[in-house]
C-alpha positions as CSV (number, residue, x, y, z in Angstrom):
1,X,-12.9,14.3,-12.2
2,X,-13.7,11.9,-9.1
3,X,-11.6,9.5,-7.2
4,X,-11.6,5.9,-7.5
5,X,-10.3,2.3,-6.7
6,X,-8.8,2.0,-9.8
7,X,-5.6,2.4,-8.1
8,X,-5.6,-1.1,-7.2
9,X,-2.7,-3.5,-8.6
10,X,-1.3,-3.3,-11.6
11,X,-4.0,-1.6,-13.5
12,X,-3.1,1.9,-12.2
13,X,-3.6,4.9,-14.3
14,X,0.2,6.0,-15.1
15,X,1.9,8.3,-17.1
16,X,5.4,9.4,-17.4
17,X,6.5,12.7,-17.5
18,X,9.9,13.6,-19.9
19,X,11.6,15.7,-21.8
20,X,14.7,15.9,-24.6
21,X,17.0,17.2,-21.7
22,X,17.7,18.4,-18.5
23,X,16.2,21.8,-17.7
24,X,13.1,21.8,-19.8
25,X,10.8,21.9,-17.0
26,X,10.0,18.1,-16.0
27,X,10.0,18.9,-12.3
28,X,7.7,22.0,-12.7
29,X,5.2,20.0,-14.6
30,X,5.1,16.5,-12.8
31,X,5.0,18.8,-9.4
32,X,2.7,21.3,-10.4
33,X,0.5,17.9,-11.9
34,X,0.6,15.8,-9.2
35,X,-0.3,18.9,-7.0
36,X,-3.2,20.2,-9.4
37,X,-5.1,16.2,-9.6
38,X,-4.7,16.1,-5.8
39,X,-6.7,19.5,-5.6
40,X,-9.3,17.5,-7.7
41,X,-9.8,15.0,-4.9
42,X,-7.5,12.4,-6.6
43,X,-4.8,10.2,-4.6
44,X,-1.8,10.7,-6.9
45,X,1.2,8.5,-6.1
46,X,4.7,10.3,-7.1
47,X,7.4,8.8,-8.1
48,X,11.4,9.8,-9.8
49,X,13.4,8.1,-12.1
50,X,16.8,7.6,-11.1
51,X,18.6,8.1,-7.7
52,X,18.0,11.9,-7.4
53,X,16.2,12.7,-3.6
54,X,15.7,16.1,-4.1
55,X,12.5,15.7,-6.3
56,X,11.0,13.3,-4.3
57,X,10.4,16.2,-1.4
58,X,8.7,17.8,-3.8
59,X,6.4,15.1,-5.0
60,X,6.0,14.5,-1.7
61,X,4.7,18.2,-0.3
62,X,2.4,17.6,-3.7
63,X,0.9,14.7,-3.0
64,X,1.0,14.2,1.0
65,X,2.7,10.6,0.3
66,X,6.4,9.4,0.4
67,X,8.2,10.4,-2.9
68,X,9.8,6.9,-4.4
69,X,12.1,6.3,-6.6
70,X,12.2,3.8,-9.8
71,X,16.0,2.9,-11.0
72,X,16.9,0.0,-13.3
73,X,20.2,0.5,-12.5
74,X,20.4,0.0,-8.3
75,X,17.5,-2.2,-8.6
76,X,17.5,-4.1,-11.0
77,X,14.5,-3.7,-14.4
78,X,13.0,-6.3,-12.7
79,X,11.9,-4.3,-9.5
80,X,11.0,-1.1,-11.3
81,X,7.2,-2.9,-11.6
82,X,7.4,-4.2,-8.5
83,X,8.4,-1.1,-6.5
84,X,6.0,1.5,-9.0
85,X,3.4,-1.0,-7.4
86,X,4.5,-0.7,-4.1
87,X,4.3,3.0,-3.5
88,X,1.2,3.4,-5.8
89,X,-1.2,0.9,-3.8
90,X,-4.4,2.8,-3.3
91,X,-3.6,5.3,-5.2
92,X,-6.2,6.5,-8.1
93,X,-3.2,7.6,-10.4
94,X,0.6,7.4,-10.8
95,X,2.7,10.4,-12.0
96,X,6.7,9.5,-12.6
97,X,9.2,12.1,-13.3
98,X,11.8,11.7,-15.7
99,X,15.6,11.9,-15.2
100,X,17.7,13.9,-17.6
101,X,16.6,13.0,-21.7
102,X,13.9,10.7,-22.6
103,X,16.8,8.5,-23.5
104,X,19.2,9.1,-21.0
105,X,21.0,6.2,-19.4
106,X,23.7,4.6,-17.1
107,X,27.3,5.8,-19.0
108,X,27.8,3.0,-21.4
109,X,25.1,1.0,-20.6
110,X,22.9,1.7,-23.3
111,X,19.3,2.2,-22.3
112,X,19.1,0.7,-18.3
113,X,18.4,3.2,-16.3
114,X,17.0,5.6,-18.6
115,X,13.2,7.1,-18.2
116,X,12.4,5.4,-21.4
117,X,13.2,2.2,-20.4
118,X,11.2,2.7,-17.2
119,X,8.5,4.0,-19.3
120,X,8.7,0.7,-21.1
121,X,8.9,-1.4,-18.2
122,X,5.7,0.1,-16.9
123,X,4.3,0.1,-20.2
124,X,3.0,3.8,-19.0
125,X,2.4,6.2,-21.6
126,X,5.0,9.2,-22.1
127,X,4.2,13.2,-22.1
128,X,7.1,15.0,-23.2
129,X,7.6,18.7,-22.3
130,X,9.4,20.6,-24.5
131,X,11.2,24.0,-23.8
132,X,10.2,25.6,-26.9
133,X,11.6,29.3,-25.7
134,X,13.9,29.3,-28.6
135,X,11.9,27.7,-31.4
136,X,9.0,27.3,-33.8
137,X,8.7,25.3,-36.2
138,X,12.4,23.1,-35.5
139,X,9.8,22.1,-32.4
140,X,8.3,19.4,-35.1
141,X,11.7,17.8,-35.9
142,X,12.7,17.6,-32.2
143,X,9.5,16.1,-31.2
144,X,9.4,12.9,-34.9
145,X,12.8,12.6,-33.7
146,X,11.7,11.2,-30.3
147,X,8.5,9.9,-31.2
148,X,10.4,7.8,-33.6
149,X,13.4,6.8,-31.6
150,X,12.2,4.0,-29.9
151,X,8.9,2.5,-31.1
152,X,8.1,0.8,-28.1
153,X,7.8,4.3,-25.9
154,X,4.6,5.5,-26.6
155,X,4.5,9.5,-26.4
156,X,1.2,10.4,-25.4
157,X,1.2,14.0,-26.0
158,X,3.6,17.2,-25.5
159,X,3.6,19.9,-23.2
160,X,5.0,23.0,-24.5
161,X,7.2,24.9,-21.7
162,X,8.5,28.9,-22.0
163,X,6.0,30.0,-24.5
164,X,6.6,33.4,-25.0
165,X,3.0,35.0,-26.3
166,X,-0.3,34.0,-28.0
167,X,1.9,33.5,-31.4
168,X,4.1,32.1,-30.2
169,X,2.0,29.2,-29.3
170,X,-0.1,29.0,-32.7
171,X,3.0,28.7,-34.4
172,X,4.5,25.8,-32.0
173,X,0.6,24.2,-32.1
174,X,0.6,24.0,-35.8
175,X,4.2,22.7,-35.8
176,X,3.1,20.2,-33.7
177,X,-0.1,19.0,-35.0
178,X,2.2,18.3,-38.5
179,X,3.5,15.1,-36.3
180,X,0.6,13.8,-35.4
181,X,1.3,14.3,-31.4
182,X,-1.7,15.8,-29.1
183,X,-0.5,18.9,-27.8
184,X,-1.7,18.2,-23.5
185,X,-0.7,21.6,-22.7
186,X,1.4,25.2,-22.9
187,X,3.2,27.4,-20.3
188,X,4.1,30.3,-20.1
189,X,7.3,31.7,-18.7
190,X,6.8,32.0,-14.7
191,X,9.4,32.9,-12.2
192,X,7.3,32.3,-9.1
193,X,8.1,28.4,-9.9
194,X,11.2,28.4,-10.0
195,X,13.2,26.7,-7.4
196,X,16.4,27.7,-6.0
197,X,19.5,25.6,-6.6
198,X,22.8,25.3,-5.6
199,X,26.1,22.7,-5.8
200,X,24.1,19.7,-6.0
201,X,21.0,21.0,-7.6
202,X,17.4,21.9,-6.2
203,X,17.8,23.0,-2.1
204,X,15.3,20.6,-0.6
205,X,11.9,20.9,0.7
206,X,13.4,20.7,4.5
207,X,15.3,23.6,3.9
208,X,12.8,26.0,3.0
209,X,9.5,24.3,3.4
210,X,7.6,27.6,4.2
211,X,8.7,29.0,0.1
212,X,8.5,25.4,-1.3
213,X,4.7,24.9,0.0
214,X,4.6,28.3,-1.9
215,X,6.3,27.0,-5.3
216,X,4.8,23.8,-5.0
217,X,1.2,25.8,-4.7
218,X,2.1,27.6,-7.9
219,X,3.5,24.9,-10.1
220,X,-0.3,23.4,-9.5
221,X,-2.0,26.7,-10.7
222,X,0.7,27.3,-14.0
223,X,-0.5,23.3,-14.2
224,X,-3.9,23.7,-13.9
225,X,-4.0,26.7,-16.1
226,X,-2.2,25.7,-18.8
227,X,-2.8,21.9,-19.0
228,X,-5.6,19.9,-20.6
229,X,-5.9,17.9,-16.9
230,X,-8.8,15.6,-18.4
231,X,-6.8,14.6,-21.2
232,X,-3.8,13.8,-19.2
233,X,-5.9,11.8,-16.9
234,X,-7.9,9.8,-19.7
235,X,-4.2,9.2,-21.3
236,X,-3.0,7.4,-18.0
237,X,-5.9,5.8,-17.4
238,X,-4.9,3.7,-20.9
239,X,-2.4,3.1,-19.3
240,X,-4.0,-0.5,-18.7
241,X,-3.1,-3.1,-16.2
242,X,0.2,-5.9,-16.8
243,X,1.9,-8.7,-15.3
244,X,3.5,-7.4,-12.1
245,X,3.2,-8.0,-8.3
246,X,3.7,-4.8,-5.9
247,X,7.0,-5.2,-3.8
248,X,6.4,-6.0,0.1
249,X,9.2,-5.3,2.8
250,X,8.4,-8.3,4.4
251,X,8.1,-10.5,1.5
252,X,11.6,-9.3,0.2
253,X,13.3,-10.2,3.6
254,X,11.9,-13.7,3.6
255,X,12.8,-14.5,0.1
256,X,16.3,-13.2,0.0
257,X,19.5,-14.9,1.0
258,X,20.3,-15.8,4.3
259,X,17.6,-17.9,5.6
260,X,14.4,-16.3,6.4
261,X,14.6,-14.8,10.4
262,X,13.1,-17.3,12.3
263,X,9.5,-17.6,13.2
264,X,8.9,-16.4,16.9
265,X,7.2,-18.5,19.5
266,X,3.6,-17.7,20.0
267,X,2.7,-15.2,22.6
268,X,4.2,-11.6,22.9
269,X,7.2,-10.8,20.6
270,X,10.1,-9.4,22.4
271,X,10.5,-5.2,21.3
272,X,12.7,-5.1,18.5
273,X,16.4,-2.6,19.1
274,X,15.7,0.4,18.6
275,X,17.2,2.2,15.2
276,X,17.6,5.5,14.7
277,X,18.0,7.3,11.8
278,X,19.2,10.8,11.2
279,X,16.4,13.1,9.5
280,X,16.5,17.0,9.5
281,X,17.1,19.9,7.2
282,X,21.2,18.3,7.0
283,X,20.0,14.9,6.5
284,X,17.4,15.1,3.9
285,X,18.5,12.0,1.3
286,X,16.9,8.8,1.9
287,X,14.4,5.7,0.4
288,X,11.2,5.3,2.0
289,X,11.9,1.6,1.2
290,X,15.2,1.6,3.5
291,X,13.3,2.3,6.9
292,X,10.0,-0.3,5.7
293,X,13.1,-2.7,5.7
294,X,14.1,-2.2,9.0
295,X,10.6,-2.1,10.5
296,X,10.1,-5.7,8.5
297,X,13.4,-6.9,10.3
298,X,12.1,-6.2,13.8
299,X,13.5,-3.0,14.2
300,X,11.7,-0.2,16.3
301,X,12.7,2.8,13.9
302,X,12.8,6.6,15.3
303,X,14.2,9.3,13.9
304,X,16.2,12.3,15.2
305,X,18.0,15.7,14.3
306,X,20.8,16.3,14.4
307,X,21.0,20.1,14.2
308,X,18.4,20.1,17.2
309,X,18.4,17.0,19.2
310,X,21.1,16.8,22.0
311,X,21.6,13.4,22.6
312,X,20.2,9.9,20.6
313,X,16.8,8.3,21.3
314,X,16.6,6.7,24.7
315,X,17.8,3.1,24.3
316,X,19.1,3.7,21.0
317,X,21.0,0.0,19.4
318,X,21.8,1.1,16.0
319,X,22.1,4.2,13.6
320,X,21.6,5.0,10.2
321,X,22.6,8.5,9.0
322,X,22.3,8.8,5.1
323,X,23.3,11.6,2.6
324,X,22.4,15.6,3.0
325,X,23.9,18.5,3.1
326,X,26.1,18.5,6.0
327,X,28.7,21.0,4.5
328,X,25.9,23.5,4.8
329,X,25.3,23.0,8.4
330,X,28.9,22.2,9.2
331,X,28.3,25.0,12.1
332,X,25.4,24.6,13.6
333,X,26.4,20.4,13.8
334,X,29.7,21.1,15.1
335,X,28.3,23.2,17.7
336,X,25.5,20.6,18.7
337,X,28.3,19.2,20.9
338,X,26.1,17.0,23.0
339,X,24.6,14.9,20.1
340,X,28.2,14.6,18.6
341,X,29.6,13.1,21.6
342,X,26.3,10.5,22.0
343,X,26.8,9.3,18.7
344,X,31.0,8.9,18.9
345,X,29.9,6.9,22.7
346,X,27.2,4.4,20.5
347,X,29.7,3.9,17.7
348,X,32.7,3.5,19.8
349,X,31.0,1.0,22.4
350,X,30.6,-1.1,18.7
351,X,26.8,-0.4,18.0
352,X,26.0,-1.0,14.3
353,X,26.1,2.1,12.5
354,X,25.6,2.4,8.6
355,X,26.4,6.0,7.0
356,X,26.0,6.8,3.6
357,X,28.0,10.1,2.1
358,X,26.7,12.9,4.7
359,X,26.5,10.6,7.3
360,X,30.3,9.5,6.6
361,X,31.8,13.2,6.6
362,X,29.7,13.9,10.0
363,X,31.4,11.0,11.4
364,X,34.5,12.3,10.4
365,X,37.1,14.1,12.8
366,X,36.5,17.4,11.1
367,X,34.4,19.2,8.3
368,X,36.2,22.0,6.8
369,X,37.6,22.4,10.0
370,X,35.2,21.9,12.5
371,X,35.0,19.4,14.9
372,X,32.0,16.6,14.0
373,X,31.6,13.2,15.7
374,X,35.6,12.0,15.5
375,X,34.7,8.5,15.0
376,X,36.6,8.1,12.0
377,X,40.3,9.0,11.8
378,X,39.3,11.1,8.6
379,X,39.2,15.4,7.4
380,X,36.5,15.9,5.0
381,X,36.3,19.1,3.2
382,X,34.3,21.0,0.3
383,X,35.7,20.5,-3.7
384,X,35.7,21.8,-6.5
385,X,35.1,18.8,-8.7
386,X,31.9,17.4,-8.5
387,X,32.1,13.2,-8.2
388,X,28.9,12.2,-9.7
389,X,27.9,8.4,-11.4
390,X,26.6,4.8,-10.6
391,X,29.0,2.9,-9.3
392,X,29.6,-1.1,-9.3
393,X,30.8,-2.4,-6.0
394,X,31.5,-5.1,-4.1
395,X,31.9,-5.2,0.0
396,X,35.3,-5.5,0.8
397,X,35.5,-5.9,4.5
398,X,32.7,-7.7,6.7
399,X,30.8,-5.4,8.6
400,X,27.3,-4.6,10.2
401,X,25.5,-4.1,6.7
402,X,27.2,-5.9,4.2
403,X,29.3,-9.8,4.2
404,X,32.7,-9.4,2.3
405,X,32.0,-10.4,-1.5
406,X,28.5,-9.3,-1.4
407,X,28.0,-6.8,-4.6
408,X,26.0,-3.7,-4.9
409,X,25.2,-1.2,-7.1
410,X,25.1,2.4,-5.9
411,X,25.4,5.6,-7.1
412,X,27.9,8.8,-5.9
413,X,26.8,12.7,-5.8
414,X,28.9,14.7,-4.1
415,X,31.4,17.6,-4.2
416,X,33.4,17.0,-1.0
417,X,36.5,15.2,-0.3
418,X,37.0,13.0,2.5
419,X,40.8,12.3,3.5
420,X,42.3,9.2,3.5
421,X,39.7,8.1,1.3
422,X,39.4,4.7,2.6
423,X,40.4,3.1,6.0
424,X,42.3,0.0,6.9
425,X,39.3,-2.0,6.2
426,X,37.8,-0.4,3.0
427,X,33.6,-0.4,3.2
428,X,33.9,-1.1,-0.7
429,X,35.7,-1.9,-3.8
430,X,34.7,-0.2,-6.7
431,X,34.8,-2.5,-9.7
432,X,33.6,0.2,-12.4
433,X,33.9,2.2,-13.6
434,X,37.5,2.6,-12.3
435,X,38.9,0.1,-9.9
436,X,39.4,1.7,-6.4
437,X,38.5,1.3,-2.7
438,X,36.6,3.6,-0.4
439,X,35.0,4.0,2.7
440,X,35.5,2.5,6.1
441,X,34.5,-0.6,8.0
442,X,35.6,0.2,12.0
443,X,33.8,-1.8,15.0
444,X,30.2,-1.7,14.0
445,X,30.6,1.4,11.8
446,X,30.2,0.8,7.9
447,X,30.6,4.4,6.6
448,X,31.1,5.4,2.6
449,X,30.3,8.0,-0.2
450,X,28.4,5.2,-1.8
451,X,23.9,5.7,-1.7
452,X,22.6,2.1,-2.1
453,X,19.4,1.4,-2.4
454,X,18.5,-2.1,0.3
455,X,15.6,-3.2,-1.9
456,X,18.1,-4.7,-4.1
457,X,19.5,-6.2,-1.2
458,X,17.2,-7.2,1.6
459,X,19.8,-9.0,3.2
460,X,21.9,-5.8,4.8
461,X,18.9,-4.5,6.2
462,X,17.9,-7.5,8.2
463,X,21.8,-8.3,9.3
464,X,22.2,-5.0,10.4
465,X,18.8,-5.5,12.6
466,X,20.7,-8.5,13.5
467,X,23.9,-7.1,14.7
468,X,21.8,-4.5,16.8
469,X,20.3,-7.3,18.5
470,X,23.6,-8.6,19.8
471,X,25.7,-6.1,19.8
């Protein structure tokens, strides 16, 4: 198995890795397989279905390349191609993780958003894995049933997951044959790969890199071991090549309502303002896509902690703090008392400021009742009901990232609270699935629960550059 520059455009080798439903296994085996074909000197570009960021940290310890994620639904279908291009350019092979079922969509929405319809739009074949801990020969039924389902997915092969002994697996192989479906690999039941979890799902990579490098390190092996890697490879290499042109940052920005930026004068370019965006173990949940924006707007981006870092980046004009786990730090932020009182100076002098879910409860007066950054006249605090589902939305209030009327898509994961839910000037009106408003729009701070994703809008990205330039 050698490398290659077949990577190039849209004939990259693909495959998609699913299942029937959550918690058969999908993450252990697209993990452990990007992991396993880099060990074979491969460059294997990751990528997730759906707005999940967890994942993507692991894809990304596997692969040494930025985790992206593919969803119809805050994209658009017609930038799944585009962006699978993108983040797989020279790359000798693509593996894409599934989100929940094979079939698994947007509420009401039929298939958009699903894995199969991603599948589809990359015309990449699927391998389903298939927790067969509690079955034999039903396995045959399950896997005609989704073989059949759509006949424009195309399931490669199956991967049988929690095999329990040697006859176990005869009898799930011979079950199997009966449909007609190559079986690519078995596993057996291994603890060591199994990753922690807690309100939210998976702890990320940042959180305990030292034991994920471990789990990541033995999803490969379990991979290796128990999967046919040569068949799996020569499946997505029939993947074959289609009509599609790889998403550029730049591109996007020009071709996107307002007018292009202008063209600068010849001779040195003035340096762009400075944006900095929160990173760290509390700020983990973020598109790669979001900072290439900025950086094709003229931005300088830098990044900082906030759990270690006691003040912003020298000459810092903007700030971007996306979702995380803030309620797990609440402490440790709360006592960073320096970097809370730079950023309530930068947002209160009316420096742009965009924060996304984490980034609006750590700019809130308190977390569970500890002090954070005080620039909004909010409380947020942990819940009991989990708020979870894409959301349609439309900008309510002018502000730094977004014109009044301009719509969005996004998505919401989180079980906190944040009280009043929305500020004099709402950052968003929610058109489904239930009418509301939320978030705030204050000076140059546009803070919310909702997670967008900018390469469905270029526009924000290069107005908020804008608004650091003369603010």
């Amino acid at each position: 198995m050698t490398s290659s520059d077949s990577g190039s455009g849209s004939a990259v080798p693909r495959l998609v890795v699913a299942a029937p439903s959550s918690g058969s296994g999908k993450t252990t085996v697209a993990t452990g397989l990007m992991a396993a074909l880099c060990a074979r000197g491969l460059a294997v570009s990751p990528h997730k279905v759906g707005p999940d960021y967890i994942d993507p940290g692991y894809h990304a310890l596997a692969t040494g390349r930025a985790g992206r994620n593919l969803d119809a639904y805050l994209c658009g279908p017609e930038l799944v191609g585009p962006l699978f291009l993108h983040g797989a350019r020279g790359c000798d092979i693509a593996v894409v993780e599934g989100v929940m079922g094979l079939y698994d969509g947007a509420a009401g929405e039929g298939e958009l958003a699903s894995t199969a319809q991603v599948a589809k739009l990359l015309r990449a074949p699927v391998v389903l894995v298939v927790d067969a801990s509690s079955q034999s020969r039903s396995v045959a039924a399950l896997v005609h049933g989704f073989v059949s389902w759509d006949p424009e997915v195309r399931i490669g092969g199956v991967i049988l997951n929690k095999v329990a002994s040697d006859r176990h697996e005869a009898l799930l192989r011979e079950a199997v044959d009966s449909v007609g479906v190559p079986v690519l690999g078995v596993l057996r039941r291994a603890a060591r790969v199994d990753v922690p979890s807690r309100h939210l799902g998976l702890v990320p990579v940042a959180e305990r890199h030292a034991q994920a490098v471990d789990a990541v390190a033995a999803m490969a092996a379990q991979v290796a071991d128990g999967c046919d890697l040569e068949a799996l490879v020569a499946l997505a290499r029939g993947a074959g090549p289609w009509g599609c042109t790889a998403w550029d940052a730049g591109e996007a920005l020009v071709s996107s309502p307002p007018p292009p930026l202008p063209v600068p004068s010849p001779g040195a370019a003035p340096p762009g303002p400075r944006v900095a965006v929160a990173d760290g173990a509390a700020f983990t949940f973020s598109y790669a896509e979001h900072t290439e924006l900025l950086a094709a707007a003229g931005a300088e981006v830098v990044t900082f902690d906030p759990l270690r870092d006691e003040e912003l980046p020298p000459g810092t004009a903007g700030l971007v703090i996306g979702g995380g786990f803030p309620e797990v730090y609440a402490s440790e932020l709360s006592a960073n008392e320096g970097l809370r009182k730079s950023v309530a100076e930068l947002a209160l002098a009316g420096a742009p400021v965009a924060a996304e879910c984490a980034g609006l409860m750590y700019l809130c007066r308190d977390l569970d009742g500890l002090p954070m950054c005080g620039v909004l006249d909010a409380s947020a605090r942990m819940s009991e009901r989990l708020t979870l589902g894409y959301r349609d939305a439309v900008a309510v209030s002018d502000s730094a990232l977004a014109g009044a009327g301009t719509r969005m898509r996004g998505h919401e994961f989180h079980r906190t609270v944040v009280e009043p839910g929305a500020g004099a000037a709402p950052a968003w009106g929610m058109r489904a699935p239930e009418r509301r408003v939320e978030g705030f729009v204050e000076r140059g701070v546009h803070a919310s629960y909702l997670h967008t994703h900018w390469a469905a809008e270029p526009g924000v990205a290069r107005r908020f550059v804008e608004r650091c330039r003369t603010s």
